[in-house]
N, C-alpha and C positions, 0 to 999 in steps of 0.2 A: 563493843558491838555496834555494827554500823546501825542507822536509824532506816527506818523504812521509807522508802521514798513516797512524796505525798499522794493521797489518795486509794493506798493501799493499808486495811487494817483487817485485823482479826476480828471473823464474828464472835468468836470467843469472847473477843475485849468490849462487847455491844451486849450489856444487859437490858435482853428484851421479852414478853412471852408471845408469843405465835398459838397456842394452842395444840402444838404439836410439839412432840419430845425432842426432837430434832430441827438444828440448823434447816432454815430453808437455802435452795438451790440460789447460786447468783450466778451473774454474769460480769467481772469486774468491768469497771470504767476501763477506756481508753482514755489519752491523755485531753486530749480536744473537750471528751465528756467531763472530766474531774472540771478541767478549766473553765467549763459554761457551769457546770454543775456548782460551785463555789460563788462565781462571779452571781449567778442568780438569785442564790441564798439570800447574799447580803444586801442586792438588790431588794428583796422581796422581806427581808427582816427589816431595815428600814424603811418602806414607804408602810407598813401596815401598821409600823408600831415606831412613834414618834419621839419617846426618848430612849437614852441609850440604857437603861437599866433591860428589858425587854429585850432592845436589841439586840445586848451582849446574851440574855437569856435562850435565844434561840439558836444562837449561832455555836454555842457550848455544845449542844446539840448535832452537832454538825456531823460527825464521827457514824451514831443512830441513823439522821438521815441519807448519808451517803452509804450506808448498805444495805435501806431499806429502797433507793433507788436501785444496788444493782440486782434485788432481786426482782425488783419490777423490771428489769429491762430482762433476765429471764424467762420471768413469767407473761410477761407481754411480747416476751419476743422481739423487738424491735429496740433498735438506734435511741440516745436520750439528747433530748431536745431542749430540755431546759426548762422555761417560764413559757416560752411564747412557742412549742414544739406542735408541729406538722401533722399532716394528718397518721402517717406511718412511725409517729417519733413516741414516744415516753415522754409524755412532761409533768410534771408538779403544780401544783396550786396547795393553798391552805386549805384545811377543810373547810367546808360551805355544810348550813344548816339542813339544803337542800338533801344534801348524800347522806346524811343521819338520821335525821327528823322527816324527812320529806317533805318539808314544809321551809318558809325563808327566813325562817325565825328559829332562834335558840333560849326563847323565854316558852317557859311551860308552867302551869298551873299546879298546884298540889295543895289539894284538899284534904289529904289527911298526916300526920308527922309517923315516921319511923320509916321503914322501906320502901321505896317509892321507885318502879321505872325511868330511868334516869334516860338512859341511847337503848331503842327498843325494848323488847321483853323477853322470858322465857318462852311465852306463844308466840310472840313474830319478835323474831330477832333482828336485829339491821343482818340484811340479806346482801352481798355484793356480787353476788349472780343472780338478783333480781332483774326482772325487764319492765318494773312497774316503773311508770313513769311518776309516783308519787316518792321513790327514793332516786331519782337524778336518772332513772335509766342503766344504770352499768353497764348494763351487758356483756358481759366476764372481764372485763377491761381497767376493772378500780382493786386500788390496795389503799391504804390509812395506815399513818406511823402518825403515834403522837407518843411523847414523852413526858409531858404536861398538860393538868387540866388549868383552864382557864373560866371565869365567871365576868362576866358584863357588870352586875352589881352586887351588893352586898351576900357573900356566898350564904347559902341555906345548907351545905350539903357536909355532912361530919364525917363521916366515911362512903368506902365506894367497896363494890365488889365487881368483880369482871366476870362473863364466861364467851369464852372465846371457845367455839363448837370446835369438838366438844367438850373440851376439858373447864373446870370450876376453879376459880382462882381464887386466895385467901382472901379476909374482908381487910383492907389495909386504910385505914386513918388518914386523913386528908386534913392538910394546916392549908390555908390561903394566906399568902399574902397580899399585903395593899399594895400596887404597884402604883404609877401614874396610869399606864393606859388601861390597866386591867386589875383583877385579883386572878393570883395563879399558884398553884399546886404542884407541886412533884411528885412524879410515882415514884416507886420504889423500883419498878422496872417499865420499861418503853414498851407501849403496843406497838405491836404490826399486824394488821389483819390483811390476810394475804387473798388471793384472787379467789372469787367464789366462797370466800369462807363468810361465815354469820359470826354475830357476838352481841352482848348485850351486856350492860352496867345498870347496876344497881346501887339507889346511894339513899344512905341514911336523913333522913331529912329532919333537923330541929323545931319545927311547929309546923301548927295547921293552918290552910291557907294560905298558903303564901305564894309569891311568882320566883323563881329562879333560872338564872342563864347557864348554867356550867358547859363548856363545850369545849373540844378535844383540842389541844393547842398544838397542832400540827400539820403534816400533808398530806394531800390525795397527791398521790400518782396515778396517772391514766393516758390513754392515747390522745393527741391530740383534739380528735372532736369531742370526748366527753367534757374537753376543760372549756369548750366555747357554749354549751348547754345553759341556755338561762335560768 
């Protein structure tokens, strides 16, 4: 059987949940965009993450975020531009605290141990058809793929649960590893929170008081101005 030529892969073969029973809608790459789309990855895997353990971790990865690209170029409508994409382009960035938390930081407080709000709540969910400028702005123009959690310091967080509006996801068990640049976690399946949708995580916390960073180890897609947004 011949091999499929690059850039082209089955969402079938892309274990991910969306909140919805079904495949979202894509738009594939053309060849130009696979080509920038690749080249910028690896750009962007190594300047944020300094040794090659990480590196290589993200780029594994590769397969998830290349179709969670083509559904943003879809859902956005527009041409994909890469790292540094136009105002009418699709481009990527890492997630930023700002589009989650609303705030420039991903350490948060937690004052008491067992369930704790981890990425918004059941009352206010992270919102991606928000126009509040307290989460980055959107304005229907953002999607989030992550595949992996990541933690700044010593992880607090034993398990996580998702709901991605509107559906409830099982409560699945979270190992951290020690990396060099980080501590990081694999899901058992990749988010993608797609255009206008809401979600919120919930994670099991081991004591009280404590500060923890956990934060999504993946990409925002968005048009080019949301990614120049300070």
């Amino acid at each position: 059987m011949a091999a499929r030529p690059p850039g082209l892969i089955r969402p079938e073969d892309v274990n991910l949940i969306t909140g919805q029973p079904t495949i979202p809608d894509h738009t594939p790459f053309d060849s130009s965009e696979i080509r920038r789309f690749d080249r910028d990855l690896v750009k962007m895997a190594g300047y944020y993450h300094t040794t090659r353990d990480l590196f290589s971790l993200v780029l594994e990865d590769r397969d998830f975020y290349l179709f969670a690209g083509q559904v943003a170029k879809a859902q956005l409508n527009a041409k994909f531009g890469g790292a540094i994409a136009g105002a009418g382009e699709v481009g990527f960035q890492f997630i930023r605290p700002m589009t989650i938390h609303g705030t420039r930081s991903w350490f948060k407080n937690y004052a008491t141990a067992g369930w704790n709000d981890v990425f918004g709540s059941a009352a206010a969910p992270v919102d991606l058809s928000t126009t509040s400028a307290a989460f980055g702005n959107p304005q229907n123009r953002v999607l989030v793929a992550f595949p992996k959690l990541g933690n700044l310091i010593v992880p607090k967080v034993q398990e996580v649960r998702f709901n991605i509006a509107p559906t409830d996801y099982p409560v699945w068990p979270v190992r951290f590893a020690s990396l060099t640049d980080t501590y990081l976690a694999n899901l058992p399946y990749a988010v993608l929170i797609q255009k206008n949708a809401k979600f919120y995580m919930r994670g099991y916390i081991d004591t009280t008081n404590v500060i923890d960073a956990t934060y999504p180890l993946g990409l925002t897609y968005a048009l080019g101005p949301y990614l120049l947004q300070e």
